[in-house]
PDB file as gemmi writes it, atoms N, CA and C in Angstrom:
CRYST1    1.000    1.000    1.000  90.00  90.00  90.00 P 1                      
ATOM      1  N   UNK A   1     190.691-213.045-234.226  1.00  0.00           N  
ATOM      2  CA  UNK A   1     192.101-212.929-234.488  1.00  0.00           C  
ATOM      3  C   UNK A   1     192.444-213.988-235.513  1.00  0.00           C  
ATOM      4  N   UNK A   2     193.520-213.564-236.401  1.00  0.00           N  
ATOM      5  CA  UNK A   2     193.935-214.892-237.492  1.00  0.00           C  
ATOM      6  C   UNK A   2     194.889-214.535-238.099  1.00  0.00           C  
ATOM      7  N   UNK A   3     195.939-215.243-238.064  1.00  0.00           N  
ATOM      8  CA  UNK A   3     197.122-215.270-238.595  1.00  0.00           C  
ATOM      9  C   UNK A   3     197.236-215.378-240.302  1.00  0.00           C  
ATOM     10  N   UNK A   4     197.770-214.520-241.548  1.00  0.00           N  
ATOM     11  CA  UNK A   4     198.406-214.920-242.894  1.00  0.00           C  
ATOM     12  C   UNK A   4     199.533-214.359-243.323  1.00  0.00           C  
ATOM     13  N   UNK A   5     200.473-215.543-243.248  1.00  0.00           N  
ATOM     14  CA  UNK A   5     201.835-215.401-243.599  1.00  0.00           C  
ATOM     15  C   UNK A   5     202.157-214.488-243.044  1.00  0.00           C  
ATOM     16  N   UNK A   6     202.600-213.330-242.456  1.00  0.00           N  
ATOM     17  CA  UNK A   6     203.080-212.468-241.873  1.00  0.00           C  
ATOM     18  C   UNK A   6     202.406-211.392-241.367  1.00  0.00           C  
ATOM     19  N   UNK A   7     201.506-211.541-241.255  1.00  0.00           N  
ATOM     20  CA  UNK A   7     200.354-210.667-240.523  1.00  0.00           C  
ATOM     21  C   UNK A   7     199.309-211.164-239.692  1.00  0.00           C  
ATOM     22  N   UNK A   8     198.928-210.540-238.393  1.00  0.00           N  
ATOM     23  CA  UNK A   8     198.109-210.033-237.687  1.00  0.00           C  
ATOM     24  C   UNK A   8     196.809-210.140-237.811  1.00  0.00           C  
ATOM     25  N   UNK A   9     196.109-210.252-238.001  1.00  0.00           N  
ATOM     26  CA  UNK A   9     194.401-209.390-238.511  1.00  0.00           C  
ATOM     27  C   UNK A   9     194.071-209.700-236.776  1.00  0.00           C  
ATOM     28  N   UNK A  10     193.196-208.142-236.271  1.00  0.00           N  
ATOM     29  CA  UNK A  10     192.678-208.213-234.912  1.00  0.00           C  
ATOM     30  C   UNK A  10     191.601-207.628-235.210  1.00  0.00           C  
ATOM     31  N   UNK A  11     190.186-208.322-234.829  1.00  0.00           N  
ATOM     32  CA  UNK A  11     189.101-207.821-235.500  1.00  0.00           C  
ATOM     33  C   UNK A  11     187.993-207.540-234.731  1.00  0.00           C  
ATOM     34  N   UNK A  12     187.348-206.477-234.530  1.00  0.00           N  
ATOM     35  CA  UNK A  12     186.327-206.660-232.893  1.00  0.00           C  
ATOM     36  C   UNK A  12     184.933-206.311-233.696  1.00  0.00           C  
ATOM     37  N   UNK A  13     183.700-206.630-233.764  1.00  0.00           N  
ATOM     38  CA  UNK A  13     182.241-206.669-234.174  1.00  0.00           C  
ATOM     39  C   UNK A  13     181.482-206.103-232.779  1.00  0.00           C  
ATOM     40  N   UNK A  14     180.845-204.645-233.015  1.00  0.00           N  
ATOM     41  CA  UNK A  14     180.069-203.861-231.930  1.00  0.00           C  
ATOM     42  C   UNK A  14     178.975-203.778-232.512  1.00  0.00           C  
ATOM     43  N   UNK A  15     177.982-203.689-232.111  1.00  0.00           N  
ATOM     44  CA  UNK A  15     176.846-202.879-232.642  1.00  0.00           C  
ATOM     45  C   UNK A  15     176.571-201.791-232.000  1.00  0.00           C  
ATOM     46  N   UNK A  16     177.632-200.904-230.956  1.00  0.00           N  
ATOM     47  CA  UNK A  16     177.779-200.064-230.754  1.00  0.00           C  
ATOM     48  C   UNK A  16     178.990-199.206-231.583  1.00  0.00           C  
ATOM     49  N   UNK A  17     179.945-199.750-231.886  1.00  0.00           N  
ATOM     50  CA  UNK A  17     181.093-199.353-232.011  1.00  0.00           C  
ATOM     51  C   UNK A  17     181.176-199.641-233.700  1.00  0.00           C  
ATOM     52  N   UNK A  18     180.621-200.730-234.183  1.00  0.00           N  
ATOM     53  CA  UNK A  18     180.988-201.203-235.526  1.00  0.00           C  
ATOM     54  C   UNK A  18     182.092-201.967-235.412  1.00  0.00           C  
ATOM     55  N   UNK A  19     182.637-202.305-237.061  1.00  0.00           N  
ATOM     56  CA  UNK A  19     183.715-203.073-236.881  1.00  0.00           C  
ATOM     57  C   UNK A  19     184.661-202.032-236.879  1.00  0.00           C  
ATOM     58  N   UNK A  20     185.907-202.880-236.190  1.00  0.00           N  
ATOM     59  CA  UNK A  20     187.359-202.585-236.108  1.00  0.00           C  
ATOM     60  C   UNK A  20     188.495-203.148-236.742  1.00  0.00           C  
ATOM     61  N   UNK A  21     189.523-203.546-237.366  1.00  0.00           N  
ATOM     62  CA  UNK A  21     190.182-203.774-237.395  1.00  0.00           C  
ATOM     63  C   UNK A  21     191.473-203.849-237.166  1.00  0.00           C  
ATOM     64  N   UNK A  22     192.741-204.067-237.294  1.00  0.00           N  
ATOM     65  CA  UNK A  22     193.980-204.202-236.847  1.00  0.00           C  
ATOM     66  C   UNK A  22     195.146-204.901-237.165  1.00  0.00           C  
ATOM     67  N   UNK A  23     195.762-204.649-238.340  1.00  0.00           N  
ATOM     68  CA  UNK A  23     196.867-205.250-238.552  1.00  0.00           C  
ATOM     69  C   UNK A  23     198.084-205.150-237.728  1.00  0.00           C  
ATOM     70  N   UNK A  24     198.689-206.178-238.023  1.00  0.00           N  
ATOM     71  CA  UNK A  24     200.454-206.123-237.331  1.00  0.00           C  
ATOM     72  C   UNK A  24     201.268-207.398-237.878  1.00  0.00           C  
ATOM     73  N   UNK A  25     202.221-206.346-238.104  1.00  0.00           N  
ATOM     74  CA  UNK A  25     203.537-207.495-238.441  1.00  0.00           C  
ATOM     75  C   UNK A  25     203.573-208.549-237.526  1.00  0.00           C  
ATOM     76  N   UNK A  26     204.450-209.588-237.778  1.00  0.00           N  
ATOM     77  CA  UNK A  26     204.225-210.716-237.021  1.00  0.00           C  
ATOM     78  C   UNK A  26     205.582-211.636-237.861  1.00  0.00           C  
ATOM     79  N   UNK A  27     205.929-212.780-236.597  1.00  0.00           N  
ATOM     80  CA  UNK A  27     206.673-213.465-236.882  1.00  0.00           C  
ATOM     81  C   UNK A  27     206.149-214.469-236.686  1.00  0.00           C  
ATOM     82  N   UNK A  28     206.421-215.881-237.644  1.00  0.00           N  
ATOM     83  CA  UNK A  28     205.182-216.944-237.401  1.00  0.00           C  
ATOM     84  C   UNK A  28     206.389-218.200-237.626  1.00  0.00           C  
ATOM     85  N   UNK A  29     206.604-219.550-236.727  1.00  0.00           N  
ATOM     86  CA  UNK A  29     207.550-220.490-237.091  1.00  0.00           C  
ATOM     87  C   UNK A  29     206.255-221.657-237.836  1.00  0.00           C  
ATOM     88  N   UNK A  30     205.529-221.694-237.745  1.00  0.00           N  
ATOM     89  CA  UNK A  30     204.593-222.507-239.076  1.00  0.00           C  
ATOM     90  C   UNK A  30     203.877-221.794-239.851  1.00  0.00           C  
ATOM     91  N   UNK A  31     203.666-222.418-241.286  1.00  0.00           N  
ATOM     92  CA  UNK A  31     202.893-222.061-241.980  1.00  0.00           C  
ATOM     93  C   UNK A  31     201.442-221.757-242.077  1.00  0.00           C  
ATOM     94  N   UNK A  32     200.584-222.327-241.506  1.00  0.00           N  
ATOM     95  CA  UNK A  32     199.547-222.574-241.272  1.00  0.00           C  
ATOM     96  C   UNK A  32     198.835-221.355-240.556  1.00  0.00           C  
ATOM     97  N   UNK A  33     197.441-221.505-241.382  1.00  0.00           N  
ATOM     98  CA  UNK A  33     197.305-219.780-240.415  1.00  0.00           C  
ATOM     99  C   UNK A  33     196.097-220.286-239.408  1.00  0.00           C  
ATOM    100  N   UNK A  34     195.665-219.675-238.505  1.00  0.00           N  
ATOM    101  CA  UNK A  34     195.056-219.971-237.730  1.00  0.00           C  
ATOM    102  C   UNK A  34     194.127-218.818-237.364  1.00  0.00           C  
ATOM    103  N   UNK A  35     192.431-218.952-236.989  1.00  0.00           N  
ATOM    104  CA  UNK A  35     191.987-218.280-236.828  1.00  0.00           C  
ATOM    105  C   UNK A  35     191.406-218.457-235.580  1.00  0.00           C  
ATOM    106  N   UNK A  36     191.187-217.621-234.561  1.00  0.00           N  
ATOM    107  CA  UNK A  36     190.422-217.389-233.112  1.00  0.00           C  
ATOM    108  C   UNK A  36     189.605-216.762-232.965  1.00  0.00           C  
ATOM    109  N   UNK A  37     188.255-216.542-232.104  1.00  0.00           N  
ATOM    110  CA  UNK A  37     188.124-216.292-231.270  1.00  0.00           C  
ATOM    111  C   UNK A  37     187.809-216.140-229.642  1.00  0.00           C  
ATOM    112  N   UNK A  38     187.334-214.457-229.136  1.00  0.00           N  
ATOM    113  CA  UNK A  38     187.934-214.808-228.123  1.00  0.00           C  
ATOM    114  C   UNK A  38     187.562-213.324-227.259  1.00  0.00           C  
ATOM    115  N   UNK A  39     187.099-213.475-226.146  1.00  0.00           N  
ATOM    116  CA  UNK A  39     186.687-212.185-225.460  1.00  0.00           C  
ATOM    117  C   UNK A  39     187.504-210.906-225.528  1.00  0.00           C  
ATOM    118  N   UNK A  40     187.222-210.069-225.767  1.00  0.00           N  
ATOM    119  CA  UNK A  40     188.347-208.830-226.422  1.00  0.00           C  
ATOM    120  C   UNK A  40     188.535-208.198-224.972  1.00  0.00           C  
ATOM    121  N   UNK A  41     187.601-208.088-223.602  1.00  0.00           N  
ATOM    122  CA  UNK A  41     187.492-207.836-222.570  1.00  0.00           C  
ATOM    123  C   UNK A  41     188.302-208.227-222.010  1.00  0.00           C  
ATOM    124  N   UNK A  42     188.535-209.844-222.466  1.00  0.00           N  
ATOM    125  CA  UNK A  42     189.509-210.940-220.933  1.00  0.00           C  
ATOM    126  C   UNK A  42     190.708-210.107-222.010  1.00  0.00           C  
ATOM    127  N   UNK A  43     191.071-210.043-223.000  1.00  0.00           N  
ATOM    128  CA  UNK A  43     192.643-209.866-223.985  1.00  0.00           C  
ATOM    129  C   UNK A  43     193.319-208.314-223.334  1.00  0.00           C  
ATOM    130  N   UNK A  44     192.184-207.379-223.409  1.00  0.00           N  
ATOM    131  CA  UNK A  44     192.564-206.451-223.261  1.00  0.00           C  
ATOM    132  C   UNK A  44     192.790-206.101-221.852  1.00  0.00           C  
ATOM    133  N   UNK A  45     192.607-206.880-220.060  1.00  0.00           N  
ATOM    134  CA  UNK A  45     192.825-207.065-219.382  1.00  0.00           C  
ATOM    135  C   UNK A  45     194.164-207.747-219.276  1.00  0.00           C  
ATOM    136  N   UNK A  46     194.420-208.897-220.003  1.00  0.00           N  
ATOM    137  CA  UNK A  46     195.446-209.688-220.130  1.00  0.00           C  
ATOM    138  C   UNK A  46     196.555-208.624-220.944  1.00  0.00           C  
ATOM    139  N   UNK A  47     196.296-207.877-222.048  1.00  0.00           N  
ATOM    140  CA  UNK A  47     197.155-206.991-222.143  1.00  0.00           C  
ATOM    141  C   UNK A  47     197.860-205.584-221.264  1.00  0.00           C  
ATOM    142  N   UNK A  48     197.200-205.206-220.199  1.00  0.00           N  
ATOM    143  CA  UNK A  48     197.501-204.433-219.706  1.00  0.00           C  
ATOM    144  C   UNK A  48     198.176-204.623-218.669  1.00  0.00           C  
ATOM    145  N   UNK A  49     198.664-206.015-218.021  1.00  0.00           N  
ATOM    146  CA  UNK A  49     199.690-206.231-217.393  1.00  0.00           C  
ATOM    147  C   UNK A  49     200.458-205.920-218.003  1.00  0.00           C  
ATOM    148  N   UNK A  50     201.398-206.055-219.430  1.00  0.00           N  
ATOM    149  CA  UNK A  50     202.587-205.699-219.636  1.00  0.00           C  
ATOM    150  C   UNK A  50     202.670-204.187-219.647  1.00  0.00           C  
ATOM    151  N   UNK A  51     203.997-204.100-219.165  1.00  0.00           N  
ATOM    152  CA  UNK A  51     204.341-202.800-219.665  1.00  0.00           C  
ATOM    153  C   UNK A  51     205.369-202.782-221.232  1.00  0.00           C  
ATOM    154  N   UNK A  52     205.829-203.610-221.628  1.00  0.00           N  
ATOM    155  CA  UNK A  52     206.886-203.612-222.624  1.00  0.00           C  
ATOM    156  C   UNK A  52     205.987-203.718-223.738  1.00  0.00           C  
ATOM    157  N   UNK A  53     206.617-202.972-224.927  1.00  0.00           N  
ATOM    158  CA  UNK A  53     205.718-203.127-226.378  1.00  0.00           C  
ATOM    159  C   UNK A  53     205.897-204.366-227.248  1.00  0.00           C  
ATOM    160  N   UNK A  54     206.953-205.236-226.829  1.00  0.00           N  
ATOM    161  CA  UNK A  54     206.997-206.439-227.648  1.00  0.00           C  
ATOM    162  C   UNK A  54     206.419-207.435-226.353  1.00  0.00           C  
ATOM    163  N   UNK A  55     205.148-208.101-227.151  1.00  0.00           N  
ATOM    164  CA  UNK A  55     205.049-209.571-226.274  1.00  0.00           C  
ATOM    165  C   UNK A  55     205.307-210.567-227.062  1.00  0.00           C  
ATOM    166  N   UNK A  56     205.047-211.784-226.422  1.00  0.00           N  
ATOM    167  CA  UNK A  56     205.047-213.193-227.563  1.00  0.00           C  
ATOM    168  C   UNK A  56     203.289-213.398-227.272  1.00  0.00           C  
ATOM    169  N   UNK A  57     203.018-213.695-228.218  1.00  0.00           N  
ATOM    170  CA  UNK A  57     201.801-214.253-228.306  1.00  0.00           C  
ATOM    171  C   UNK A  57     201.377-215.918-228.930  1.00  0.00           C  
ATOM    172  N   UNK A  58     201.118-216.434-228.318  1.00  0.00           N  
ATOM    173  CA  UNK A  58     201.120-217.844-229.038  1.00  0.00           C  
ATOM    174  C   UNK A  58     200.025-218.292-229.034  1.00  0.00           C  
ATOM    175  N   UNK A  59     199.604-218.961-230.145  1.00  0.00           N  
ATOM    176  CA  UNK A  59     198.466-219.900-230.976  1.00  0.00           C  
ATOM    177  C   UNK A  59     198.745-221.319-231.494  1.00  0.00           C  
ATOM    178  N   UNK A  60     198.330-222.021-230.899  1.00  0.00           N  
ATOM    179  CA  UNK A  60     198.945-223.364-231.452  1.00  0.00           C  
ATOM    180  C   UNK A  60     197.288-223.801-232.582  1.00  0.00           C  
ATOM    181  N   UNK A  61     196.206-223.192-232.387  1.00  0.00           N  
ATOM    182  CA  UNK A  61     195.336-223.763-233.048  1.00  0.00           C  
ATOM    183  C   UNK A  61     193.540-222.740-232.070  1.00  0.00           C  
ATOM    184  N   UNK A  62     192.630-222.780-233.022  1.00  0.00           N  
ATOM    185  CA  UNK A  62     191.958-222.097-232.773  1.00  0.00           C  
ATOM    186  C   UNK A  62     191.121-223.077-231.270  1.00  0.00           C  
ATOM    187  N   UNK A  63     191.561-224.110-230.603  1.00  0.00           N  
ATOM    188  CA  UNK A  63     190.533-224.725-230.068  1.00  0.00           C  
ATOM    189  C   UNK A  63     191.528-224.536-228.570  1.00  0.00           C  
ATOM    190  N   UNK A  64     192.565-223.753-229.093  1.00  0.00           N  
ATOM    191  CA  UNK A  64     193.244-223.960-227.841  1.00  0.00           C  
ATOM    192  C   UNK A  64     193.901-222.831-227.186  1.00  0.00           C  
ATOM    193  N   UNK A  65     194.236-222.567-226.104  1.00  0.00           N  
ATOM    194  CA  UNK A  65     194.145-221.360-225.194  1.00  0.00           C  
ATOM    195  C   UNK A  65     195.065-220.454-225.807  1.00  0.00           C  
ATOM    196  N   UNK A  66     195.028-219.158-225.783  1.00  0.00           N  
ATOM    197  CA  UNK A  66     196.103-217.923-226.463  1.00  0.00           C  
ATOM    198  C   UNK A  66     196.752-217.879-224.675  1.00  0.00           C  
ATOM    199  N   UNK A  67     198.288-218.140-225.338  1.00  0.00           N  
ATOM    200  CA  UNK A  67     199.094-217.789-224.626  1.00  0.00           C  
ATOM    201  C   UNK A  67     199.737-216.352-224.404  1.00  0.00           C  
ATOM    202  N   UNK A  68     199.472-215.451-223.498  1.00  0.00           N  
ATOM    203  CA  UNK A  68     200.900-214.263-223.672  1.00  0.00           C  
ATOM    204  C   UNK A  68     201.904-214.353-222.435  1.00  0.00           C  
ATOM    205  N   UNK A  69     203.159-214.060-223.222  1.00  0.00           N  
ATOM    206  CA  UNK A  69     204.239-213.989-222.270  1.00  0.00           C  
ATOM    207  C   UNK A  69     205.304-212.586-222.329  1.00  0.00           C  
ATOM    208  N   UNK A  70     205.750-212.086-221.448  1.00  0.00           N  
ATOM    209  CA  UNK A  70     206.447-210.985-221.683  1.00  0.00           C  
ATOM    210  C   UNK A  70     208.110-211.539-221.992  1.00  0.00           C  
ATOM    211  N   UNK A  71     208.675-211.063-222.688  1.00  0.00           N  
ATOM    212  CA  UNK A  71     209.687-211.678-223.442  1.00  0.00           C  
ATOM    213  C   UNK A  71     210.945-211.492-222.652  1.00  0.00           C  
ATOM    214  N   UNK A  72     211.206-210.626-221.445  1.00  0.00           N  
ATOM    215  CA  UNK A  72     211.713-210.038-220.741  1.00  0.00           C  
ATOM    216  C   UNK A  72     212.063-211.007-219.054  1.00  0.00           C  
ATOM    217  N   UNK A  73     210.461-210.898-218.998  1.00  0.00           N  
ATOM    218  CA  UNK A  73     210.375-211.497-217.424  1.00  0.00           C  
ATOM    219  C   UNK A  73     209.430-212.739-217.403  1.00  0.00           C  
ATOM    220  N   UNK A  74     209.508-213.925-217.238  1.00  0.00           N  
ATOM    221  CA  UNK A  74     209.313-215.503-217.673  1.00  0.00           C  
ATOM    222  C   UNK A  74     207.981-215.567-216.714  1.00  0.00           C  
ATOM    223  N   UNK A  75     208.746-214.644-215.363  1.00  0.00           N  
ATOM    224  CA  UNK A  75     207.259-215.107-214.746  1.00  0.00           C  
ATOM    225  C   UNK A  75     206.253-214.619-214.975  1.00  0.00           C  
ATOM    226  N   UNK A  76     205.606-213.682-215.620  1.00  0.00           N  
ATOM    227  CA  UNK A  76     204.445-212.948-216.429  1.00  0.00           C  
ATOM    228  C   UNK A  76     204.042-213.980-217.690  1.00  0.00           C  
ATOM    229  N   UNK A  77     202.824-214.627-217.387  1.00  0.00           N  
ATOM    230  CA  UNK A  77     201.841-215.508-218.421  1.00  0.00           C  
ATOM    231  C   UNK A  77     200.646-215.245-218.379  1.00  0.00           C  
ATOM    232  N   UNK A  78     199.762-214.817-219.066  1.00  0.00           N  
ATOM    233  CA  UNK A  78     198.710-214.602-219.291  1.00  0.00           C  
ATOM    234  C   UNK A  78     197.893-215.857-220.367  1.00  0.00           C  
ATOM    235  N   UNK A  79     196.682-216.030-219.935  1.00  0.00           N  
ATOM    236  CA  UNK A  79     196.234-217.674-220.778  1.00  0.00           C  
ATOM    237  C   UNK A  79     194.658-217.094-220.730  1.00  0.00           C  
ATOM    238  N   UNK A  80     194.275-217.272-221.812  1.00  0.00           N  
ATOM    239  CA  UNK A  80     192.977-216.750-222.575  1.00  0.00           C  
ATOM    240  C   UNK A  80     192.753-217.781-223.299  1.00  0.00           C  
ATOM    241  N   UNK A  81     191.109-217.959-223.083  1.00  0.00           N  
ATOM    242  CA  UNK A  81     190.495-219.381-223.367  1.00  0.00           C  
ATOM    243  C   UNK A  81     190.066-218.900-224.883  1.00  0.00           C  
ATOM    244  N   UNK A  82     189.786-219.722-225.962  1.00  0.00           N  
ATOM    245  CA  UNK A  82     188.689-219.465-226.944  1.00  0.00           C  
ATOM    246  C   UNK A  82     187.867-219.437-226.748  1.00  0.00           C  
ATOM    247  N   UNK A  83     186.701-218.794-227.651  1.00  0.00           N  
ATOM    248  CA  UNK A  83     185.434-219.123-227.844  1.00  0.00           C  
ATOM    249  C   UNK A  83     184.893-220.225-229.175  1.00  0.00           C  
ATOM    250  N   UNK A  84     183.930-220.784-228.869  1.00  0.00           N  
ATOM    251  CA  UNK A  84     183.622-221.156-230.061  1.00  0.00           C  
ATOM    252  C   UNK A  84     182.668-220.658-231.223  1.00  0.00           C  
ATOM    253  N   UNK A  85     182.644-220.724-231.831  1.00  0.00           N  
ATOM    254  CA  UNK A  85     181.937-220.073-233.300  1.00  0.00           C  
ATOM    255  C   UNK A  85     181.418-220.980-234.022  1.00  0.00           C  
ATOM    256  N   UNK A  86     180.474-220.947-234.210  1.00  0.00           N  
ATOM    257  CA  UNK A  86     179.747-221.786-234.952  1.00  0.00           C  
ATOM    258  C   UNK A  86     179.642-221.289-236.495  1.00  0.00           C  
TER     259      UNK A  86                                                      
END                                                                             
């Protein structure tokens, strides 16, 4: 995953599947882009609690946990660790 200027990039590597990609608009309060990764298994578990199509997603930096929250109901948090990449 990695943030530029107003976009998204969501990117998954299979050697079953090949690559994927995934853009999306995005609203970002710093400049700075940031790149992750990160088990697409634990995300896509962590995504299927919500039911609503807008979440918040937060990145403060690639070394540190992806936050999701449903924008709606406070008590719904989901916290996804990185991986590291060498």
């Amino acid at each position: 995953m990695g943030t530029n200027k107003k976009t998204l990039l969501i990117s998954s590597l299979s050697s079953e599947l090949g690559k994927v990609e995934e853009y999306l608009d995005i609203d970002k309060n710093i400049d700075d882009d940031i790149e992750i990764s990160y088990s697409s298994r634990y995300m896509m578990e962590a995504l299927r609690t919500f039911e609503e199509e807008e979440i918040l997603i937060l990145l403060n930096s690639d070394v540190k946990p992806i936050i999701i929250k449903n924008i709606h109901d406070e008590s719904l948090i989901q916290l996804i660790l990185p991986i590291k990449t060498y």
